[in-house]
N, CA, C and O of each residue as an XYZ file, in Angstrom:
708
protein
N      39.618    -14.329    -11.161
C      40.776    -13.600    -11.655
C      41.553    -14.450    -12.658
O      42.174    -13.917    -13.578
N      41.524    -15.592    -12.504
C      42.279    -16.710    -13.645
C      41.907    -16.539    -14.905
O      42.681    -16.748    -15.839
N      40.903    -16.212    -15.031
C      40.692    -16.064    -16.360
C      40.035    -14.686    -16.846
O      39.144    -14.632    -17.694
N      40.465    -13.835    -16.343
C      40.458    -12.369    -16.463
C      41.468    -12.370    -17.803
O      41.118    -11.594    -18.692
N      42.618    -13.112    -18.033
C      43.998    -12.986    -19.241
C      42.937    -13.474    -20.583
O      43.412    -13.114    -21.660
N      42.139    -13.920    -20.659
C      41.197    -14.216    -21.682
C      39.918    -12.814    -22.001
O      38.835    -12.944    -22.571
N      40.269    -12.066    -21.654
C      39.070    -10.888    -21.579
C      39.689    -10.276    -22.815
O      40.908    -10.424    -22.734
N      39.417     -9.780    -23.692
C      39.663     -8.812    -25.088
C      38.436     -7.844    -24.722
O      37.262     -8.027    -24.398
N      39.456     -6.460    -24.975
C      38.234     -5.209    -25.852
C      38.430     -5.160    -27.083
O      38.027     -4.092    -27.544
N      38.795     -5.719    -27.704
C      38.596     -5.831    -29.272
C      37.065     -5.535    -29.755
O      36.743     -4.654    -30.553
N      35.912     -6.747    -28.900
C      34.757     -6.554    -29.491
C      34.198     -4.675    -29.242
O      33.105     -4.373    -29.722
N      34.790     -3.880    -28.706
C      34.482     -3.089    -27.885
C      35.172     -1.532    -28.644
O      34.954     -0.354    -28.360
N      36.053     -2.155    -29.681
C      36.859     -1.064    -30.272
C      36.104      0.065    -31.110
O      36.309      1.273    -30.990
N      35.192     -0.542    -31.984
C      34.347      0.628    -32.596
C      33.548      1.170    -31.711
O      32.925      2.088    -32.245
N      33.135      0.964    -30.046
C      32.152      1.511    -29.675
C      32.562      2.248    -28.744
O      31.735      2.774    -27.999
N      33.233      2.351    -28.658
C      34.304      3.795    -27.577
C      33.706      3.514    -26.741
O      32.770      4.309    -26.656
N      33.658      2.437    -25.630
C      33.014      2.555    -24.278
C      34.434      3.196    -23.068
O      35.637      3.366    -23.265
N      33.582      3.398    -21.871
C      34.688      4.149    -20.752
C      34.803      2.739    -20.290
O      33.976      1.961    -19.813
N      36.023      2.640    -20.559
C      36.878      1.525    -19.702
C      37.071      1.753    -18.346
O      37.705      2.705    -17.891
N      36.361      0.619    -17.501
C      37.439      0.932    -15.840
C      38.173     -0.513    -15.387
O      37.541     -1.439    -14.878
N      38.951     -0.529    -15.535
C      40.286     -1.346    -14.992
C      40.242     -1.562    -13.682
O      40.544     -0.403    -13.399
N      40.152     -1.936    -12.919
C      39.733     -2.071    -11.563
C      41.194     -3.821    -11.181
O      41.689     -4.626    -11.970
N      41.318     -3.681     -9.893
C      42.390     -4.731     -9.447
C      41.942     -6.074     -9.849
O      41.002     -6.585     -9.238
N      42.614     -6.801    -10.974
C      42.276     -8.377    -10.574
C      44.017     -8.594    -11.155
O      44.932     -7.845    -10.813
N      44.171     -9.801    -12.095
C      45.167     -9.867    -12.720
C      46.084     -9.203    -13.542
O      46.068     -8.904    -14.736
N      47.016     -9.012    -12.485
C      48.476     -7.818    -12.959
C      48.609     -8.316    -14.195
O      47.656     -7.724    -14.704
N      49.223     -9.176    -15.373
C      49.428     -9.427    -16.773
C      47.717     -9.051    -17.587
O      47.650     -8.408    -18.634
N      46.813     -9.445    -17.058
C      45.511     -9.284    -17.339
C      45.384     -7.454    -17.426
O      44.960     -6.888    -18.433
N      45.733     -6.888    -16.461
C      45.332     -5.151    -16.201
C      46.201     -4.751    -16.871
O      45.702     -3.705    -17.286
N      47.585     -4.841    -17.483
C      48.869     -4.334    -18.317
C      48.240     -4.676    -19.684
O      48.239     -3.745    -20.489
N      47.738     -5.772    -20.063
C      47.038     -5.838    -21.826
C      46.364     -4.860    -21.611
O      46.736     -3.779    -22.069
N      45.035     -4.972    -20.759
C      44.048     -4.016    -20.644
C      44.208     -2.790    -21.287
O      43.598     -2.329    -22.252
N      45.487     -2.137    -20.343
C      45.739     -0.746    -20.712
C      46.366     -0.609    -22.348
O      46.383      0.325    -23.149
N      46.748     -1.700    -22.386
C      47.530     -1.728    -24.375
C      46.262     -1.395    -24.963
O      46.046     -0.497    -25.776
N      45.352     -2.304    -24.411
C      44.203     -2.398    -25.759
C      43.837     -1.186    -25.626
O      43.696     -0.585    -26.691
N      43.526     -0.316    -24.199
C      42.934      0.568    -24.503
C      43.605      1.647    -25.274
O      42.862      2.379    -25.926
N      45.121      1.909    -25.316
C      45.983      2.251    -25.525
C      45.972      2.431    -27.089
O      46.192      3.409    -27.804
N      45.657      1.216    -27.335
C      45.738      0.992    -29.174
C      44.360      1.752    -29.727
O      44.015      2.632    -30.517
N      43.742      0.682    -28.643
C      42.198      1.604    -29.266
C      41.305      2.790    -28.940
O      40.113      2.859    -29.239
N      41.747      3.374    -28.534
C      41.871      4.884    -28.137
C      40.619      4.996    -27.456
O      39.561      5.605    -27.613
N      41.101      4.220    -26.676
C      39.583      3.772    -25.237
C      39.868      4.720    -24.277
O      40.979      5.168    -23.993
N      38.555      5.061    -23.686
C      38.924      6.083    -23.091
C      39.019      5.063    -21.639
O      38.290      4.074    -21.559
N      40.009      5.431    -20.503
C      39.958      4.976    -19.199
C      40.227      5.278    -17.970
O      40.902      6.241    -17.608
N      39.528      4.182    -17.039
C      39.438      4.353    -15.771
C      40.179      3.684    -15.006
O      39.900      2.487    -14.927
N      41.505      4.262    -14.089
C      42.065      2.993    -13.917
C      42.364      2.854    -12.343
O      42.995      3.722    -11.741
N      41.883      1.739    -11.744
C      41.533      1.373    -10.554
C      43.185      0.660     -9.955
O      43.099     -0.540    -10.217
N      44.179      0.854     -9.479
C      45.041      0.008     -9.414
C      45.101     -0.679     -8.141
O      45.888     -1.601     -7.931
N      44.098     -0.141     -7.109
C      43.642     -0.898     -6.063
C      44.917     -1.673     -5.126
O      46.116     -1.396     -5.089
N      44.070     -2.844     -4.332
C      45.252     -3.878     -4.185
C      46.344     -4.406     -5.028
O      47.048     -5.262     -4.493
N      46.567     -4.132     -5.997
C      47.608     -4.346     -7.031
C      48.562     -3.498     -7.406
O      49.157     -3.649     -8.473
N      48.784     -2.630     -6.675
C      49.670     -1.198     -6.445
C      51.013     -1.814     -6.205
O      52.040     -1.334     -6.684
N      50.978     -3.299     -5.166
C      52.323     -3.808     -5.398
C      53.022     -4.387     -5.784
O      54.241     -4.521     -5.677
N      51.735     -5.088     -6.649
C      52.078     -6.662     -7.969
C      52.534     -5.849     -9.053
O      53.595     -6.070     -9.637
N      51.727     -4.879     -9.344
C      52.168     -4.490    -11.031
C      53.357     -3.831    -11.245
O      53.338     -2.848    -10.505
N      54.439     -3.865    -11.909
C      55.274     -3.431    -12.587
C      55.451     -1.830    -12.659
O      54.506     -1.095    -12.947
N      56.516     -1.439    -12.422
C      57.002      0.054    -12.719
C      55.996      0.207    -13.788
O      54.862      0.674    -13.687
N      56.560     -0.237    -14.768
C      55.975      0.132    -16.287
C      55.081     -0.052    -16.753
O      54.871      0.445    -17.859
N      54.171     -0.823    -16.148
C      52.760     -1.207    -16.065
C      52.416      0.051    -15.490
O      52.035      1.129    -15.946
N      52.710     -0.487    -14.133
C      51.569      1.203    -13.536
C      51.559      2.542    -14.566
O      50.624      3.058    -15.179
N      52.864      2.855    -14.505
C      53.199      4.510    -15.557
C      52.190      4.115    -16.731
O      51.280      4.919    -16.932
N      52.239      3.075    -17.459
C      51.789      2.663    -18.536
C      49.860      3.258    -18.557
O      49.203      3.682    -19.508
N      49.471      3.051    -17.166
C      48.123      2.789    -17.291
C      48.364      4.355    -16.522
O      47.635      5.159    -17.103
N      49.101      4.986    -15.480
C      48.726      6.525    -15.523
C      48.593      7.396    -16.905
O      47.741      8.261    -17.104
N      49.305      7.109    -17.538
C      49.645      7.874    -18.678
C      48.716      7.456    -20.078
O      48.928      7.705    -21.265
N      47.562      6.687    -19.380
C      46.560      6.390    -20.036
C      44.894      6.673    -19.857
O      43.948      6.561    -20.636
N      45.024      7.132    -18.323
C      43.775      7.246    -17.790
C      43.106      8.671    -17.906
O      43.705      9.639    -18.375
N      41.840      8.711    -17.446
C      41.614      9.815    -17.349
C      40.989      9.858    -16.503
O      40.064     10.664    -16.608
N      41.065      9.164    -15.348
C      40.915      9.227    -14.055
C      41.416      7.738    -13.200
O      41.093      6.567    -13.395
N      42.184      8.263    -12.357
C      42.808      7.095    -11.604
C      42.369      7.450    -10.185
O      42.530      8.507     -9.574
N      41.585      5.953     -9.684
C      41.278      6.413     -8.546
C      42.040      4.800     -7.563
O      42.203      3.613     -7.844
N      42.361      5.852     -6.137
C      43.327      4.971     -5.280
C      43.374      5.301     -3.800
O      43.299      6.502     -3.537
N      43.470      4.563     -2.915
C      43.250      5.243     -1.407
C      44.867      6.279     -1.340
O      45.691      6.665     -2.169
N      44.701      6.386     -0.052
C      46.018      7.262      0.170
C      47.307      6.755      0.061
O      48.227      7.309     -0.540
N      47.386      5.258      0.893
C      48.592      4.560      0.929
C      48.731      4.219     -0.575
O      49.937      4.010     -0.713
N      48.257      4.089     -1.513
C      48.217      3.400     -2.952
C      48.599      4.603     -3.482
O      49.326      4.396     -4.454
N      48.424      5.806     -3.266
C      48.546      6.697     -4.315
C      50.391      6.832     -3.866
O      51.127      6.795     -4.852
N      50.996      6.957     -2.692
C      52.044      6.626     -1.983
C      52.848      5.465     -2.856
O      53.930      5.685     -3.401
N      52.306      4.479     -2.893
C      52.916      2.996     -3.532
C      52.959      3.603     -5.082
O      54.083      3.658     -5.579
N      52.225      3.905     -5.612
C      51.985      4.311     -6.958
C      53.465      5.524     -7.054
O      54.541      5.083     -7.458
N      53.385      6.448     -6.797
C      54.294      7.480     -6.872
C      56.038      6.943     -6.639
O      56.861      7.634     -7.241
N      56.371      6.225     -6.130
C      57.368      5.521     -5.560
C      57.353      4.608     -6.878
O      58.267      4.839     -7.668
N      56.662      3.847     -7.138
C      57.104      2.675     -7.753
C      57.501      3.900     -9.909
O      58.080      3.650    -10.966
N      56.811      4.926     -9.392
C      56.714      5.397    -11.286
C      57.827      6.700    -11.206
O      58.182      7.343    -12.194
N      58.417      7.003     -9.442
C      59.309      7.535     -9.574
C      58.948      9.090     -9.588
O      59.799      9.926     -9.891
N      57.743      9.404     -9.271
C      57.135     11.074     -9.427
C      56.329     11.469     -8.354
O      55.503     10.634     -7.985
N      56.367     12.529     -7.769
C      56.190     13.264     -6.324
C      54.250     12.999     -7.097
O      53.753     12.765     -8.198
N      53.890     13.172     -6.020
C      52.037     13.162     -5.489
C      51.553     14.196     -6.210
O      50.502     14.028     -6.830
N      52.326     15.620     -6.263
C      51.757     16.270     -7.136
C      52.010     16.697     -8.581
O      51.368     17.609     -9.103
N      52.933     16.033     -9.190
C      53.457     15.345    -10.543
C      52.732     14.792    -11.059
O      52.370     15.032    -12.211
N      52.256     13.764    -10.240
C      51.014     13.072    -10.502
C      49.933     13.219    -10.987
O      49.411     12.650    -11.946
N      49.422     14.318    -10.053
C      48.125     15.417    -10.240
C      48.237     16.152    -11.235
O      47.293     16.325    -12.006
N      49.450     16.732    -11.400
C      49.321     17.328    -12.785
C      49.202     16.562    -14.379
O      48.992     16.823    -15.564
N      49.419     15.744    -13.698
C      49.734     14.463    -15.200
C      48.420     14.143    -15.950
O      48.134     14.304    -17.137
N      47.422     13.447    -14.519
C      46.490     12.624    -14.697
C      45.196     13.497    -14.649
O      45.152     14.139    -13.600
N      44.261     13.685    -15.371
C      42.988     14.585    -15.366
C      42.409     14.639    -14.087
O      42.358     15.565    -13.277
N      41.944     13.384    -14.038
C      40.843     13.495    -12.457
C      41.779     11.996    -11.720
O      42.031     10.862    -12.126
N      42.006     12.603    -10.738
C      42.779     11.428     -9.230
C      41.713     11.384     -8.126
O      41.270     12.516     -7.938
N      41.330     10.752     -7.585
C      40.633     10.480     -6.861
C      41.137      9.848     -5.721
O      41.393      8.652     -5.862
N      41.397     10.481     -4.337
C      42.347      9.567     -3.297
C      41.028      9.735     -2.097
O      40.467     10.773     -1.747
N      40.792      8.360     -1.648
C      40.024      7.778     -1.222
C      40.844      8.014      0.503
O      41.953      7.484      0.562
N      40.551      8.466      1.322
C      40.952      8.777      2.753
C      39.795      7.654      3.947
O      39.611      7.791      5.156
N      39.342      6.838      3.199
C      38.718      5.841      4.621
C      37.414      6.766      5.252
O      36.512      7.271      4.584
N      37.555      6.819      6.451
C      36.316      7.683      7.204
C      36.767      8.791      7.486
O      36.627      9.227      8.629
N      37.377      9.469      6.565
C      38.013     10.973      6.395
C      37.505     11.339      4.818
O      37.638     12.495      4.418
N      37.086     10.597      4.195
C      36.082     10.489      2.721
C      37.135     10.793      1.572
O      38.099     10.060      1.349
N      36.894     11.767      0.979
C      37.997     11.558     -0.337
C      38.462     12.723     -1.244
O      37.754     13.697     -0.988
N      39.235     12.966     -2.059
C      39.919     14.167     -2.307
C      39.930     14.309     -3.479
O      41.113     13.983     -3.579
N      39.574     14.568     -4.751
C      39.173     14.752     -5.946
C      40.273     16.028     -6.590
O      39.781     17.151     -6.707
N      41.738     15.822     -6.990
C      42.107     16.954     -7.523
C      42.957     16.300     -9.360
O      42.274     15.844    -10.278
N      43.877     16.397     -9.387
C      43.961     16.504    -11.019
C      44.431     17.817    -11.937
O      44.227     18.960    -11.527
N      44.954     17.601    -12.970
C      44.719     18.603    -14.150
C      43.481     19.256    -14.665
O      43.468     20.108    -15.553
N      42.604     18.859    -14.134
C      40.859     18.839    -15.061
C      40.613     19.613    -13.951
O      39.899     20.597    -14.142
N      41.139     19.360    -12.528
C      40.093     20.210    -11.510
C      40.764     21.400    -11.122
O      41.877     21.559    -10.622
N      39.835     22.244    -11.460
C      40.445     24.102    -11.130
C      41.141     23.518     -9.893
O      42.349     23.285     -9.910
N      40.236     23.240     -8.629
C      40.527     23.183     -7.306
C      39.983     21.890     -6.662
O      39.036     21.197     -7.035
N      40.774     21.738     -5.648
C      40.387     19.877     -5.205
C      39.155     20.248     -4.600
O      38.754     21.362     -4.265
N      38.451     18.770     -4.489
C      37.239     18.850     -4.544
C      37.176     17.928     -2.579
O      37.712     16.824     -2.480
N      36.803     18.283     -1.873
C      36.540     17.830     -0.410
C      35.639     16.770     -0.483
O      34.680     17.174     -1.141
N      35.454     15.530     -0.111
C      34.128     14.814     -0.365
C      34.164     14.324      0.709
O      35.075     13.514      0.880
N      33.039     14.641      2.101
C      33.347     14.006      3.260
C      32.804     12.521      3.239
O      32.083     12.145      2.315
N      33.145     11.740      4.212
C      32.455     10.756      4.310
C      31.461     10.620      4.767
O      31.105     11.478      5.575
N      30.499      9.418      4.450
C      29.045      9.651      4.820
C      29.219      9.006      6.408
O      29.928      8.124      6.893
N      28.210      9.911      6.921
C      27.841      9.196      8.471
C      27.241      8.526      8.709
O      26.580      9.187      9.509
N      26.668      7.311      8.716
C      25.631      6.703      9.408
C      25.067      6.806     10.574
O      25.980      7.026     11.369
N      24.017      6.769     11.148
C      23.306      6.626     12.646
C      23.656      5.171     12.965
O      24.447      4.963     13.885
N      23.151      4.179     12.304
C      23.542      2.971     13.050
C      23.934      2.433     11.606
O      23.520      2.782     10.501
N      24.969      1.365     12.014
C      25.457      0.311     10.759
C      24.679     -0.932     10.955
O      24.624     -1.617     11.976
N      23.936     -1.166      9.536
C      22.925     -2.097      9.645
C      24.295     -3.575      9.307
O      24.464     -4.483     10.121
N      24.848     -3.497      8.375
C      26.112     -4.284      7.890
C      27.421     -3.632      8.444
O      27.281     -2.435      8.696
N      28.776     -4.198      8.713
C      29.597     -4.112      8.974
C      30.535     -4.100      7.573
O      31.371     -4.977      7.355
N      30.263     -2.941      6.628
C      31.165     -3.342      5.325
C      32.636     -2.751      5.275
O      32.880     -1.750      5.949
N      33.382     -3.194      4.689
C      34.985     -2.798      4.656
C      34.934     -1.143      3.621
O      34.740     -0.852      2.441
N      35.175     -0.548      4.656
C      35.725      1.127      3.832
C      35.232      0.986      2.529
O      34.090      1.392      2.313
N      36.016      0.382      1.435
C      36.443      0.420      0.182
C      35.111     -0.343     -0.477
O      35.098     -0.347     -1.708
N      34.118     -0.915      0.119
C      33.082     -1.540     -0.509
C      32.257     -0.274     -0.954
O      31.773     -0.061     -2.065
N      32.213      0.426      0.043
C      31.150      1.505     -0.461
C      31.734      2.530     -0.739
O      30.870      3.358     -1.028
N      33.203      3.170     -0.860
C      33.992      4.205     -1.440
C      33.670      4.025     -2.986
O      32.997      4.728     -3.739
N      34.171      3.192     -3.143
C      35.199      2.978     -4.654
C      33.618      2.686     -5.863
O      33.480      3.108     -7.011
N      32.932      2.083     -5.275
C      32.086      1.766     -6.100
C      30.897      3.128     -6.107
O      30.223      3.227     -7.133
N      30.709      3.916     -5.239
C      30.241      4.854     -5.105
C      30.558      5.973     -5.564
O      29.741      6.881     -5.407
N      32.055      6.309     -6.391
C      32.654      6.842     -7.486
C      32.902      6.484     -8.642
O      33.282      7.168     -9.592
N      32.607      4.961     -8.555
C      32.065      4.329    -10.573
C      31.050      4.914    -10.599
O      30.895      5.705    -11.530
N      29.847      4.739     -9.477
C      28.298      5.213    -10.096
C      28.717      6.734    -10.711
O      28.825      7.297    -11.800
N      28.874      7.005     -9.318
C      29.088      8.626     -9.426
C      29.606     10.014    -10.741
O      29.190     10.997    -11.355
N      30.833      9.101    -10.511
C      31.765      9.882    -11.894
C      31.714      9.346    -12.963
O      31.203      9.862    -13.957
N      32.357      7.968    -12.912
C      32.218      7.548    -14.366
C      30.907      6.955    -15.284
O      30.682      7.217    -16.466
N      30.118      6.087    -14.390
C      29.015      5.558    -15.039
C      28.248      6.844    -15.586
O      28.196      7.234    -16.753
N      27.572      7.497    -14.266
C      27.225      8.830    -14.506
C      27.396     10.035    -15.553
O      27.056     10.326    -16.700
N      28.269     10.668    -14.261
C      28.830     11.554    -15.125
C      30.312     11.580    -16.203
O      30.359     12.471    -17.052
N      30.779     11.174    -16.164
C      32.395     11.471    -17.256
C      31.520     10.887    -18.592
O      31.439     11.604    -19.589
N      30.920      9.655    -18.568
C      30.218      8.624    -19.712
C      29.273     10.089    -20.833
O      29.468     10.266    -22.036
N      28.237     10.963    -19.871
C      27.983     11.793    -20.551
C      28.206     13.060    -20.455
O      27.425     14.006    -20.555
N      29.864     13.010    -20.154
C      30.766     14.328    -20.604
C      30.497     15.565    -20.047
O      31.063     16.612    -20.359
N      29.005     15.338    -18.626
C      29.348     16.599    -18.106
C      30.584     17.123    -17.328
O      31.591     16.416    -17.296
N      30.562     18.315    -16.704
C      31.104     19.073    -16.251
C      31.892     18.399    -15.058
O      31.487     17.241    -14.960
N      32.847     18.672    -14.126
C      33.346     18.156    -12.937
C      32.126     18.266    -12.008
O      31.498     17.258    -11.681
N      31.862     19.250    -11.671
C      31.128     20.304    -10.327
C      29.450     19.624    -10.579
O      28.525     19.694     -9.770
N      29.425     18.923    -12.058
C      28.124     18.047    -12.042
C      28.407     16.710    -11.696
O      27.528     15.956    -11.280
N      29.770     16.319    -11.869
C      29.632     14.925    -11.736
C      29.491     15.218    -10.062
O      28.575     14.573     -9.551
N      30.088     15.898     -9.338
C      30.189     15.875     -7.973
C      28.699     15.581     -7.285
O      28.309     14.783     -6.432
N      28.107     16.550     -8.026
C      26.451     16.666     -7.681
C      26.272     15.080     -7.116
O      26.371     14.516     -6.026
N      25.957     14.709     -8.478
C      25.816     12.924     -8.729
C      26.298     12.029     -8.000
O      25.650     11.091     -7.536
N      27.826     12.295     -7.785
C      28.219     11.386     -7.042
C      28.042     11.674     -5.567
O      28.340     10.781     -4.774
N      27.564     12.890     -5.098
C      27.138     13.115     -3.553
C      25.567     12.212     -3.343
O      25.354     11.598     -2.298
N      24.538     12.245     -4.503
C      23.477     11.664     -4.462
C      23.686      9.815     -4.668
O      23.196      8.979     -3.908
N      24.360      9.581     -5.640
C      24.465      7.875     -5.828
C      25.445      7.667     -4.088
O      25.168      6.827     -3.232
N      26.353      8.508     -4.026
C      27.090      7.780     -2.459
C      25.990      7.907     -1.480
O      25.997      7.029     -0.617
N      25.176      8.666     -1.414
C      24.207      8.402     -0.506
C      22.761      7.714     -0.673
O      21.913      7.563      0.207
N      22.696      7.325     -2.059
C      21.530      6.335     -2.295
C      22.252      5.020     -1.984
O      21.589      4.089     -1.526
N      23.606      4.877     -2.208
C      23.862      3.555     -2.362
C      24.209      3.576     -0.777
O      23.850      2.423     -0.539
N      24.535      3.940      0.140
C      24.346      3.892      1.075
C      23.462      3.493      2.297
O      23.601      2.864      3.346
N      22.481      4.173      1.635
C      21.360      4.076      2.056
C      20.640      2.545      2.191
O      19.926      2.196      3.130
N      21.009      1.723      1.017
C      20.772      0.053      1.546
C      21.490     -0.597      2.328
O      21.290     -1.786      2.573
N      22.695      0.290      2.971
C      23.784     -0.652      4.307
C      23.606      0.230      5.528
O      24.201     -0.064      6.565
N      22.777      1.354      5.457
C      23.154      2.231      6.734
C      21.779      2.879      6.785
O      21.214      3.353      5.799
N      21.251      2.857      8.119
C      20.274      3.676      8.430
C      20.223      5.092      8.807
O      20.855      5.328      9.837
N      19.576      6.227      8.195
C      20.429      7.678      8.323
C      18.927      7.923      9.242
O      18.712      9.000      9.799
């Protein structure tokens, strides 16, 4: 994370890649969102464990930049409080929100989505690893939505497809079904 404040998308400006911002260094994740800001990057913004380091104006800064912010429940809570706007203010603001519910799975609603989207959590038969919630949530909605699908601009109701198949392929190497 120390040297996350040395990262530039500059090299990155002519090539319109999907930015995802994900928790490391609060001064580091506030440029982030400038650059993307300036350079009309499109983004993803993860505010994670850092929901209580970053700044009023940071956070708003990077909602009002994303086009999909994804966050567990208590974070989306911390988030709303700290930018001063009710949960579903929020939703209307930000295209695709993504609130991550633990072993209750996750809730997909937004401006972009006609209607929220239910995503249960996966079950396992036996846990081969003991991994923390958020190892296999969060990264199982980069594959899913953004790597996937948002990158080539399909539809919501396709990215869902995708991300029901990558959460359960990627699964599939920590849990025996």
């Amino acid at each position: 994370m120390a040297d996350s404040r040395s990262l530039s998308l500059s090299p990155w400006k002519s090539k319109r890649p999907f930015v995802i911002i994900s928790p490391h260094d609060p001064k580091a994740m506030h440029h982030q969102v400038k650059q993307c800001k300036a350079y009309g990057l499109r983004l993803f913004y993860d505010v994670g464990q850092q929901a209580n380091s970053l700044g009023d104006r940071d956070i708003l800064s990077g909602i009002e930049a994303t086009e999909i912010l994804i966050a567990n429940d208590y974070e989306i809570t911390v988030i709303c409080h700290k930018i001063g706007m009710s949960a579903s203010k929020l939703k209307a603001l930000v295209p695709i929100v993504v609130t991550t519910l633990g072993g209750d799975g996750s809730i997909i609603e937004g401006k972009n989505v006609p209607s929220a989207l239910k995503i249960d959590a996966v079950k396992p038969k036996r846990l081969l690893i003991q991994p923390a919630p958020e190892m296999l949530i969060v990264p199982a909605f980069y594959m899913g939505i953004s790597v996937v699908g948002i990158c080539h601009l399909w539809a919501i109701g396709v990215c869902m497809c995708v991300l029901r198949r990558r959460a359960s392929g990627y699964s599939n190497a920590l849990f025996q079904f």
